[in-house]
KEVO-493443 format. One record per residue (C-alpha): z, x, y; residue in three letters; residue number from 1. Coordinates in pm, whole numbers, plus 50000, padded with zeros to 5 digits. Layout:
      up    east   north    aa     i
       Z       X       Y   Ala   NUM
...
***
This chain:
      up    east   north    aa     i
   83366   71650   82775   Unk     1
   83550   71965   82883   Unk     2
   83945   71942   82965   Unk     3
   83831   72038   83309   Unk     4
   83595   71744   83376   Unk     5
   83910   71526   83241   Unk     6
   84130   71702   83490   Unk     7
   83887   71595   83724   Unk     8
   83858   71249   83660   Unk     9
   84267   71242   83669   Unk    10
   84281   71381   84033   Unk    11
   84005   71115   84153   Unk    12
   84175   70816   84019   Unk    13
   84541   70930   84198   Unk    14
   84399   70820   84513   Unk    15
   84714   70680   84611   Unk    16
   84853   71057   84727   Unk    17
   84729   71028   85074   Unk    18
   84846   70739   85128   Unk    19
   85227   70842   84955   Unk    20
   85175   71153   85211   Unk    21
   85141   70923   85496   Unk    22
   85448   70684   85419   Unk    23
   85603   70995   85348   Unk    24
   85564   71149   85693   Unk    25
   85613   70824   85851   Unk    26
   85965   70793   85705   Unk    27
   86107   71157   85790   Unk    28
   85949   71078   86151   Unk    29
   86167   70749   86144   Unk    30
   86448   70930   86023   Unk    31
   86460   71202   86291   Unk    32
   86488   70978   86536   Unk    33
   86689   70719   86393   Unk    34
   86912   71067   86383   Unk    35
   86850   71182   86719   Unk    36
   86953   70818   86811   Unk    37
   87277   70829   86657   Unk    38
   87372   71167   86768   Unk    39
   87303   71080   87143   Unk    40
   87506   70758   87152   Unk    41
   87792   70947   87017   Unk    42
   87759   71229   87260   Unk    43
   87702   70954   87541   Unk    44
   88093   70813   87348   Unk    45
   88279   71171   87367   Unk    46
   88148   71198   87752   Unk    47
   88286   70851   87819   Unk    48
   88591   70945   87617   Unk    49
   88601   71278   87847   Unk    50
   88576   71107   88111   Unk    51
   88883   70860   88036   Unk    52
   89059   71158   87946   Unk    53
   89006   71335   88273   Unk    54
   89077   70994   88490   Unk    55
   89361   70990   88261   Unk    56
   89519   71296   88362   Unk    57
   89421   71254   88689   Unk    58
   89638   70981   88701   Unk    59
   89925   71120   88633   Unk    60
   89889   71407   88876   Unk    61
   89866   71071   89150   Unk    62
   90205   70922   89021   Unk    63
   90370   71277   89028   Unk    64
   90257   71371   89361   Unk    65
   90328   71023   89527   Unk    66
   90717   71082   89308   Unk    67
   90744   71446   89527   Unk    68
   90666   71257   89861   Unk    69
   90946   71022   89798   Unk    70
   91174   71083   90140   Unk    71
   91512   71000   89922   Unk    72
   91429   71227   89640   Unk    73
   91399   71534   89912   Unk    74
   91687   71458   90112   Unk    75
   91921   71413   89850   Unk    76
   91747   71754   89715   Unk    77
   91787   71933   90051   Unk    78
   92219   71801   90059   Unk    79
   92267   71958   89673   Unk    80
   92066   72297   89785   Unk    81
   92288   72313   90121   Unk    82
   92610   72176   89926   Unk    83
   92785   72056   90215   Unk    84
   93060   71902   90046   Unk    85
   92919   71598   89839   Unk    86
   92730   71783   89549   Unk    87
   92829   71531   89320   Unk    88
   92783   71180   89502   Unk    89
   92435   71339   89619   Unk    90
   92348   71437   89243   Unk    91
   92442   71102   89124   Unk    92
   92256   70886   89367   Unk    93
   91978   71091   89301   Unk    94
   91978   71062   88928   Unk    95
   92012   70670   88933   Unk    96
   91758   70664   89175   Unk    97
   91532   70830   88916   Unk    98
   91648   70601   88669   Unk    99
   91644   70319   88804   Unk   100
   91326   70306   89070   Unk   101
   91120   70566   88912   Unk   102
   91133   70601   88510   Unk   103
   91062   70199   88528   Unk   104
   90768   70229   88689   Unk   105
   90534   70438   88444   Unk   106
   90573   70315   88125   Unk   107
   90451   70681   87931   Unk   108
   90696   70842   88177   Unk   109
   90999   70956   87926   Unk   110
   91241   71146   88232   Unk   111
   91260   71324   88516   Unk   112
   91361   71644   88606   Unk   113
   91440   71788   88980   Unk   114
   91442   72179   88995   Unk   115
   91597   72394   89239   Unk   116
   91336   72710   89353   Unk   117
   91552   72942   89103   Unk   118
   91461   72738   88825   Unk   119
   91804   72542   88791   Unk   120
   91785   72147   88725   Unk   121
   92022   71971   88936   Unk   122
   91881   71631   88886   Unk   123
   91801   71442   88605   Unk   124
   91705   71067   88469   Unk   125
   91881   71260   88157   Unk   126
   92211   71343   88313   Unk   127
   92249   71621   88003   Unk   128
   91952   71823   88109   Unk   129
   92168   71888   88482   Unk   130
   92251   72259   88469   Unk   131
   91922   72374   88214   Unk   132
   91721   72652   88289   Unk   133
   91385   72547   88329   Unk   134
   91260   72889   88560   Unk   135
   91077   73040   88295   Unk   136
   90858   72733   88199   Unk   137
   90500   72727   88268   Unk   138
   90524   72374   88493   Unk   139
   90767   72596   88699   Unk   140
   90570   72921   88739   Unk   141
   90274   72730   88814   Unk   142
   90397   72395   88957   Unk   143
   90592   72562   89242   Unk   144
   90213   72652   89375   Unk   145
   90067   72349   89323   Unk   146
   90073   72002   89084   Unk   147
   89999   72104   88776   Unk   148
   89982   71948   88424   Unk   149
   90072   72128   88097   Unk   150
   89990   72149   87735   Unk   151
   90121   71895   87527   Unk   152
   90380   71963   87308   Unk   153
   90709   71879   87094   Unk   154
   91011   71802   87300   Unk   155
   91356   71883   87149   Unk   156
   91164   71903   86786   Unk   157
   91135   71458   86839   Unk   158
   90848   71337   87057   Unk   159
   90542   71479   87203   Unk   160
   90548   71495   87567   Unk   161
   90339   71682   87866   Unk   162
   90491   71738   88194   Unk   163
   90320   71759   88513   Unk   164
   90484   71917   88792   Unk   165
   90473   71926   89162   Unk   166
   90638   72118   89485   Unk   167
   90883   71912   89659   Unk   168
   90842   71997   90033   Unk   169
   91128   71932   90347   Unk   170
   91063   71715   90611   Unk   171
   91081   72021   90829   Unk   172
   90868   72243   90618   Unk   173
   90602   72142   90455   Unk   174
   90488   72504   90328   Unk   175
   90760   72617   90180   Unk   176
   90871   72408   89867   Unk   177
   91245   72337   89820   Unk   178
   91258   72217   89506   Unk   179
   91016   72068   89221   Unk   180
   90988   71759   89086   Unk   181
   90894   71736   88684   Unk   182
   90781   71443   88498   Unk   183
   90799   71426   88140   Unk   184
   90513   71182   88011   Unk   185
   90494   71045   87655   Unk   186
   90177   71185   87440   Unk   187
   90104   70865   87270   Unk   188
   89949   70676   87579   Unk   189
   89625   70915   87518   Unk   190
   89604   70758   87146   Unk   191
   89603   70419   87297   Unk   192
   89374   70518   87534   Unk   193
   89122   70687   87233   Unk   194
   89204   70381   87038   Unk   195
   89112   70072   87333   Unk   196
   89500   69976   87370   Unk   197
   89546   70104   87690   Unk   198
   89209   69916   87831   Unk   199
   89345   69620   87665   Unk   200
   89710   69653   87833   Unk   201
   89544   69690   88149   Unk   202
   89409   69358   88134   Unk   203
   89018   69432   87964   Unk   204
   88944   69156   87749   Unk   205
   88776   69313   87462   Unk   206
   88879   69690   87317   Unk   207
   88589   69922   87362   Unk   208
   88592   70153   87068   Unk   209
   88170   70191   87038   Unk   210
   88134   70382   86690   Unk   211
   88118   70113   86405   Unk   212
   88435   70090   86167   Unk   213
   88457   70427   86078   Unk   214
   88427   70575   86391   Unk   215
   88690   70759   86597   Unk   216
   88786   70969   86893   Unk   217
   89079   71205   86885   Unk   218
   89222   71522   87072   Unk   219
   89301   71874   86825   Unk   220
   89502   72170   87052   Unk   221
   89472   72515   87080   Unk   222
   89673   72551   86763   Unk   223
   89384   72328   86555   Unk   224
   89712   72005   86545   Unk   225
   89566   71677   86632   Unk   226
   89790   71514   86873   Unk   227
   89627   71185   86895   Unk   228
   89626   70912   86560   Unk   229
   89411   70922   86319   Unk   230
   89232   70612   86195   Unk   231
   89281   70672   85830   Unk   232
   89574   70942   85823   Unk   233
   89908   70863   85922   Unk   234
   89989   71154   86211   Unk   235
   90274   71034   86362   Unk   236
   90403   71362   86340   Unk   237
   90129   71507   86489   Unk   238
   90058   71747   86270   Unk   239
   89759   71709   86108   Unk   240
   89622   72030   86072   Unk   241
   89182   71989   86193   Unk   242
   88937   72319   86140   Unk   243
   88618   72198   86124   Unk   244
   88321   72342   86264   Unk   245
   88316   72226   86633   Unk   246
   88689   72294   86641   Unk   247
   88643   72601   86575   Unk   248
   88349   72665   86760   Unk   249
   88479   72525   87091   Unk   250
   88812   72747   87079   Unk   251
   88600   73047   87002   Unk   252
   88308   73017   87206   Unk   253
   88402   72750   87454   Unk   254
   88079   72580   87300   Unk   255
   88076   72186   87328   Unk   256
   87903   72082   86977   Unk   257
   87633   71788   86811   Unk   258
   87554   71709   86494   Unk   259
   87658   71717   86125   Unk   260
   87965   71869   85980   Unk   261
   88228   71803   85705   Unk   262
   88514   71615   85896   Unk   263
   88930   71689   85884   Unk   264
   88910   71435   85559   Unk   265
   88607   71635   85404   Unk   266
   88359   71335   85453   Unk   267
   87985   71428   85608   Unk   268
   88013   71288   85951   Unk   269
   87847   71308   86251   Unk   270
   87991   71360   86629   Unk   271
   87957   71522   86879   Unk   272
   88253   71712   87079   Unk   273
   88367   71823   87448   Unk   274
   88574   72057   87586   Unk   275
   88864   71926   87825   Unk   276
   89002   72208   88032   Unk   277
   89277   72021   88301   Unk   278
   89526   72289   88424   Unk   279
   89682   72435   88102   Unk   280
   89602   72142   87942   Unk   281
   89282   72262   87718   Unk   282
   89182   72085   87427   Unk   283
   88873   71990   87248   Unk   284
   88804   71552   87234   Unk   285
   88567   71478   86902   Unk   286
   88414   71142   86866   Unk   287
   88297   71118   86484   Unk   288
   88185   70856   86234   Unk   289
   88114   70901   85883   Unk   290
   87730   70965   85802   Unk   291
   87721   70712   85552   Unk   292
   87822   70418   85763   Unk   293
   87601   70615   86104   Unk   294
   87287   70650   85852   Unk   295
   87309   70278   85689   Unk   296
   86953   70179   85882   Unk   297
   86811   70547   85722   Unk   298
   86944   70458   85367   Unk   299
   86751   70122   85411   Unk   300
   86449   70268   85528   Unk   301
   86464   70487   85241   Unk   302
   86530   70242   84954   Unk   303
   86244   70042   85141   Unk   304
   86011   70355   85095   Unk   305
   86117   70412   84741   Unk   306
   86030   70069   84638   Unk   307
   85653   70088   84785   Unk   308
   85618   70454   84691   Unk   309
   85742   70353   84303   Unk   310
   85479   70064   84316   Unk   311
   85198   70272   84416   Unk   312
   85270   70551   84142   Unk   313
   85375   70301   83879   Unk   314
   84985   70188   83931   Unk   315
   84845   70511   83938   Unk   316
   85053   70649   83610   Unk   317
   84892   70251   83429   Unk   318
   84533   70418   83523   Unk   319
   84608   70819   83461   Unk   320
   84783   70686   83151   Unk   321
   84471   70539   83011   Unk   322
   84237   70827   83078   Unk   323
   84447   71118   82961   Unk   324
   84526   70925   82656   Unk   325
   84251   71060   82492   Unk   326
   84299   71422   82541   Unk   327
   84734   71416   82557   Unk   328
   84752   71406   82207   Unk   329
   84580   71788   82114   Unk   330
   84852   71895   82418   Unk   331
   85135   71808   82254   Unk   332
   85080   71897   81913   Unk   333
   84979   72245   82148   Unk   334
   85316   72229   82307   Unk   335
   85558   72150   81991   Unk   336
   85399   72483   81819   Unk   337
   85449   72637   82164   Unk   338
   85804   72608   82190   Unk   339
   85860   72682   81784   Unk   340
   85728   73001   81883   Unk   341
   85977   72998   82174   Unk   342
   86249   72949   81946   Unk   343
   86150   73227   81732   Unk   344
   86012   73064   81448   Unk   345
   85666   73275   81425   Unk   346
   85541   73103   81161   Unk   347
   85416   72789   81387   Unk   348
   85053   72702   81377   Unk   349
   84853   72417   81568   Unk   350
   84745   72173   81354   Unk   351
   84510   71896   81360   Unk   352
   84261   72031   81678   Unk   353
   83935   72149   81529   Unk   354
   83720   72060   81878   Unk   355
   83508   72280   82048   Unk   356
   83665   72252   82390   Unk   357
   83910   72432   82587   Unk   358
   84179   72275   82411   Unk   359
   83995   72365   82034   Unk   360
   84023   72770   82166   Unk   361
   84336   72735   82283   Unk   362
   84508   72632   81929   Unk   363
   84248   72894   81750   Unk   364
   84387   73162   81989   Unk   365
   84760   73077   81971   Unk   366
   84739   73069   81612   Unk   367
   84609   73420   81601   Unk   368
   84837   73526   81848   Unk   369
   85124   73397   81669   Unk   370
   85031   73616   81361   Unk   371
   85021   73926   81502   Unk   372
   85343   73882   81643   Unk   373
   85471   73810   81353   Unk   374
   85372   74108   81199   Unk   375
   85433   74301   81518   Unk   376
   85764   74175   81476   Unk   377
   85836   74290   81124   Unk   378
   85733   74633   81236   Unk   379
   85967   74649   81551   Unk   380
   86267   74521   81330   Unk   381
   86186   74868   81086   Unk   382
   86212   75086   81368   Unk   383
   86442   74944   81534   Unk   384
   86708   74978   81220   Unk   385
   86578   75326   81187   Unk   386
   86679   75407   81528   Unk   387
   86955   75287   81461   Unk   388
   87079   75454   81165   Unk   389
   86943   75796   81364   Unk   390
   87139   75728   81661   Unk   391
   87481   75704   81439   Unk   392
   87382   75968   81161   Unk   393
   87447   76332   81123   Unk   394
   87068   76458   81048   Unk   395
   87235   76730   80816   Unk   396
   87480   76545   80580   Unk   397
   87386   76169   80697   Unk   398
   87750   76100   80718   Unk   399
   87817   75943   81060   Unk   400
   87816   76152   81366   Unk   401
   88091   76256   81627   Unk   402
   87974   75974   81842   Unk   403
   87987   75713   81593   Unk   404
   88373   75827   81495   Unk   405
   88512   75803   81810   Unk   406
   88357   75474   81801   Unk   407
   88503   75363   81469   Unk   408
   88870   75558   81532   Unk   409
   88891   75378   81880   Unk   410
   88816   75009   81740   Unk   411
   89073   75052   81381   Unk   412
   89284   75225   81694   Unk   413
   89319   74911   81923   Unk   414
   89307   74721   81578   Unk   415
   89626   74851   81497   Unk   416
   89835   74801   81823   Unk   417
   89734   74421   81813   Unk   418
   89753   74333   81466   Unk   419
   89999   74582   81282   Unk   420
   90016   74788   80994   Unk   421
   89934   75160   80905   Unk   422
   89639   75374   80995   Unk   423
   89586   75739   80898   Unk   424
   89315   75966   80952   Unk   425
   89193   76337   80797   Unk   426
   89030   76626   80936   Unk   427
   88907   76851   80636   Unk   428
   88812   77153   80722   Unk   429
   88598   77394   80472   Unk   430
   88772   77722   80401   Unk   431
   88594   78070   80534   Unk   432
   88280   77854   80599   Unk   433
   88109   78151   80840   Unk   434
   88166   78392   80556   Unk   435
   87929   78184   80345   Unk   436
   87658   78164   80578   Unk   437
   87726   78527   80652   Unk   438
   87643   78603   80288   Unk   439
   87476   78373   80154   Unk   440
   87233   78232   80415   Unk   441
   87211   77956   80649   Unk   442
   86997   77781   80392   Unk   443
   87284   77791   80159   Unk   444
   87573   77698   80437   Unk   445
   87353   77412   80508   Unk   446
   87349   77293   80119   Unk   447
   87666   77370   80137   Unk   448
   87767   77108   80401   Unk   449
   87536   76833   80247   Unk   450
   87720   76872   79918   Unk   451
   88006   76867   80075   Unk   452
   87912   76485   80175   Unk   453
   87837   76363   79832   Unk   454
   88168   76459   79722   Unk   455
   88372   76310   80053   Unk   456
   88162   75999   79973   Unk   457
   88214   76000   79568   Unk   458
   88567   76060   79671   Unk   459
   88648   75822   79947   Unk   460
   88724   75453   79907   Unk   461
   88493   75188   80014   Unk   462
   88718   75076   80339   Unk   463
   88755   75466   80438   Unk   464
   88524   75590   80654   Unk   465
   88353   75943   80699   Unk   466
   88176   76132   80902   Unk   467
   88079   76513   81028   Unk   468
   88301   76554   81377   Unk   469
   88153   76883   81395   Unk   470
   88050   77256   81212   Unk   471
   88247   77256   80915   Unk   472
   88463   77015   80984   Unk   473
   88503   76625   80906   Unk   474
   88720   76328   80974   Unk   475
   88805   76055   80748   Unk   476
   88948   75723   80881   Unk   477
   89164   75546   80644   Unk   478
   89207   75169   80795   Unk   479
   89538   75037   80619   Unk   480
   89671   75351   80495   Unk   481
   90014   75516   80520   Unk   482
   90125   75869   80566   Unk   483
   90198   75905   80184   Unk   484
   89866   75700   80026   Unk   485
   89640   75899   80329   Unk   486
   89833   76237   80127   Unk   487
   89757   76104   79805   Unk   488
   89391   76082   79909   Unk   489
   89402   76420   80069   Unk   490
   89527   76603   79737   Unk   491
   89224   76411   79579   Unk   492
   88990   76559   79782   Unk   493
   89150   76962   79826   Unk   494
   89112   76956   79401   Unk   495
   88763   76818   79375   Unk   496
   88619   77102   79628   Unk   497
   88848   77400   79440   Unk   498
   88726   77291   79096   Unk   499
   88365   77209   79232   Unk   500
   88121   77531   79255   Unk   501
   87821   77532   79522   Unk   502
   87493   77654   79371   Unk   503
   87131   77643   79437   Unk   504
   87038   77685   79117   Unk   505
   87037   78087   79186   Unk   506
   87342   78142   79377   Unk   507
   87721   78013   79279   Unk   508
   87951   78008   79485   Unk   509
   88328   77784   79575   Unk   510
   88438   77669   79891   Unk   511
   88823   77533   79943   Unk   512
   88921   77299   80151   Unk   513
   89222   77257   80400   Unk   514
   89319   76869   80571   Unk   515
   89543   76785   80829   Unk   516
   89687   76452   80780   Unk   517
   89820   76223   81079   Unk   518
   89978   75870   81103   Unk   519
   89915   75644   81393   Unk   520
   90268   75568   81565   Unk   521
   90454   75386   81871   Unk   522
   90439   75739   82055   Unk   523
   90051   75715   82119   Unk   524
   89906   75575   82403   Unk   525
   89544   75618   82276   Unk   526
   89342   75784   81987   Unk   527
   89324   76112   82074   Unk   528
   89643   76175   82051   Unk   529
   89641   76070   81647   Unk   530
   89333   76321   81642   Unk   531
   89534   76596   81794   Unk   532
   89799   76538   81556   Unk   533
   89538   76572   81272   Unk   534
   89398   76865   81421   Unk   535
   89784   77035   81472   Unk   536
   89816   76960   81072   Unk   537
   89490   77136   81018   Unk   538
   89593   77437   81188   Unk   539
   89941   77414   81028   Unk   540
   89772   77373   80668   Unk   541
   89530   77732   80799   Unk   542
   89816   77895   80890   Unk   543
   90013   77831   80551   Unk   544
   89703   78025   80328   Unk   545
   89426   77714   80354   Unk   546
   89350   77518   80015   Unk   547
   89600   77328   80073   Unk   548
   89725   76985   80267   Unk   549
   89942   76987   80562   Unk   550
   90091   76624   80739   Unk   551
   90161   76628   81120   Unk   552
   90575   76636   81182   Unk   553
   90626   76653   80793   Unk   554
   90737   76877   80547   Unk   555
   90419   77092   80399   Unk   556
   90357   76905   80035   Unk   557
   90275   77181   79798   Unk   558
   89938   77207   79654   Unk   559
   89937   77120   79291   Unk   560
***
């Protein structure tokens, strides 16, 4: 039977994918709106949580209006504006009467302050506030036209407070204010409101909180600072710093936000969040809870699906099993020579499969396959090291090329600044070289150059390193060699090409040789400069007659 027919018989016998495909789309289904669920009765918690907020608020516009209309507070207000002889008994019965029958009453209310229409406060439940300048507050500005409530904030760098502000009007007048009345109300009553305290102070007899033990409801500001507490971080300082993704959003965009984001702790959560805009009060409310403890009935669904869908396959791998065994067996000896050749090892061949089937070809044709690459191989690795040499050679001498120097010079370079010690290279330079191939030929210039190469090479010491930088001339790098060994080495050189005699076999003829000699040094930011110092000492050693050896910033050593 062909591997195809076996295939076959494989994909009949998984019946059971249909029916994984069904419980499959039956459990994202029940997931979405398990989701969708959870997402809405949050959303329905931050409206509610709005809504407390607003109410809130609301209320304490109602206690700071029915404050303004208080007949004593204006009167006594009207006798310090007209000052008609009892500023000070009129200021103090007005700031007990703020102590004692109105501070009392509001238990979030911190103090009260009673402006003048310049912006002076002559009243005070805080008898050291009388005589601050409060005209170039927001509450003023904006509470002399109407009640108004501000942002919360950080009084006298202690607590966090918000005041809400009203006009105070004269019996006489009620259209233009005389005065304003400012109360200062304690931030923390909206975290016991977020938290349930507040509904259980008011006489509730359970604390509605509505998102599991995890969840929470808190306020951020316009500067990203939660000012409410946090049910796992301690922010009595309020100053928990929250930019996640519907904080941002909402202060951007004005954008209320549902769904899933990283919360202020970085835990997945979902939430959804609302955008409170009360006077100058605007802040965004979130109501989150951590996805883990929101999705528990989802991660039960799903270990309920993995246990039926593991059940079903663990019955269809017992019955695939025992059909495929009879045909695995060929694969896998297939796929162990597959991934020797992989690995590179080219001599890997299938053995064991002598069938006729698709499996029998298969081995037959890797095994051919894998000998003409190995051969193939073998014939790229030859070229590829004969490019190689080419692409570093001179194709005259076959010393190394310009190219290849600057290569070698820069590495023994960098080399020497890390590791220490002495490097010195040589540019030799053959003596009234155009002469020669003006008389003698190009032919014989050019045999002139490549025996100039067997001698720099007979010459040279294994670690040097030679090459044709260009024409007549060529450099020698001498790794690990000072000024006075690189000379040595020089002189060795200058007498073996005027004792040596070019010839063809029909034409004689000698060729000198003058070298410029350079030490790296301190003074040289790269390698160029220790081949212009070579090239300098050439010139010098030209100058001087030729034939001879000249080192950079040194005496000229006599030729011998």
């Amino acid at each position: 039977m062909s591997i195809r027919y076996k295939l076959v018989l494989i994909f009949v016998l998984i019946s059971a994918i249909p029916m994984l495909t069904i419980g499959m789309l039956g459990y994202f289904n029940a997931k979405d709106a398990l989701t969708n669920s959870t997402i809405a009765g949050l959303r329905a918690v931050s409206e509610f949580r709005e809504g407390e907020v607003f109410l809130f608020l609301d209320r304490f516009k109602i206690i700071t209006r029915n404050y303004a209309s208080d007949g004593y507070i204006r009167d006594r207000l009207e006798e310090i504006i007209e000052d008609k002889g009892g500023l000070l008994q009129s200021q103090s019965k007005l700031n007990k009467h703020l102590l004692n029958n109105k501070v009392p009453i509001t238990k979030s209310l911190l103090f009260i302050d009673i402006l003048t229409p310049d912006g002076r406060i002559v009243a005070s439940s805080r008898p050291d506030r009388i005589g601050s300048f409060g005209g170039n507050k927001a509450y003023f500005i904006e509470g002399s036209k109407a009640t108004y409530v501000s942002d919360i904030h950080t009084h006298d760098g202690k607590e966090q407070e918000l005041e809400v502000a009203s006009p105070l009007f004269s019996r006489h007048n009620t259209e233009q204010p005389i005065g304003l009345l400012v109360n200062h109300f304690s931030s923390d009553s909206l975290s016991a409101l977020l938290r349930g305290d507040l509904i259980l102070q008011m006489g509730a007899l359970t604390q509605m909180r509505g998102i599991g033990n995890t969840g929470e409801s808190y306020l951020v500001n316009q500067q990203g600072l939660m000012m409410t507490d946090s049910l796992f971080v301690d922010n009595k300082q309020r100053n928990l710093q929250v930019g996640t993704y519907p904080i941002k959003t909402g202060f951007e965009t004005g954008q209320e936000v549902h769904g899933l984001w990283t919360g202020y702790r970085g835990t997945p959560v979902v939430g959804a969040s609302m955008v409170i805009t009360f006077d100058d009060f605007r802040w965004i409310l979130i109501s989150e809870q951590d996805q883990d403890e929101a999705f528990a009935p989802i991660h039960d669904l799903q270990k309920t699906y993995i246990i039926i869908s593991f059940v079903i396959l663990a019955l269809v791998v017992v019955i695939a099993l025992a059909t495929a065994h009879g045909f695995t067996r060929p694969l896998r000896r297939l796929m162990k020579s597959i991934e020797a050749l992989g690995s590179g090892d080219l001599n890997a061949q299938v053995k064991g499969i002598d069938g006729n089937d698709e499996i029998g070809y298969l081995a037959r044709a890797f095994n051919n396959m894998g000998q003409h690459l190995k051969v193939a191989r073998k014939e790229l690795e030859e070229k590829n090291s004969a490019l190689q040499e080419l692409s570093i050679r001179d194709g005259l001498t076959e010393l190394y090329n310009h190219r290849h120097l600057k290569k070698v010079i820069n590495y023994e370079f960098d080399r020497t600044n890390r590791y220490g010690g002495p490097l010195s290279i040589m540019i030799l330079d053959l003596d009234y070289f155009k002469s020669v191939n003006d008389t003698y030929g190009h032919l014989f210039g050019d045999l002139v150059l490549r025996e100039t190469a067997r001698l720099l090479t007979d010459d040279l010491r294994s670690t040097d390193v030679v090459g044709r930088y260009g024409g007549e001339e060529f450099l020698i790098i001498c790794p690990g060699t000072s000024l006075e060994n690189a000379e040595f080495i020089a002189h060795k050189l200058r007498k073996s090409f005027s004792k040596h005699l070019f010839s063809d076999g029909t034409t004689y003829c000698q060729v000198t040789a003058s070298i410029g000699v350079a030490m790296q040094n301190n003074d040289m930011p790269t390698y160029d400069d220790l081949i212009r110092c070579a090239d300098e000492a050439l010139y010098q050693a030209k100058e001087n007659g030729r034939d001879r050896v000249f080192l950079n910033r040194q005496e000229e050593k006599a030729t011998v």
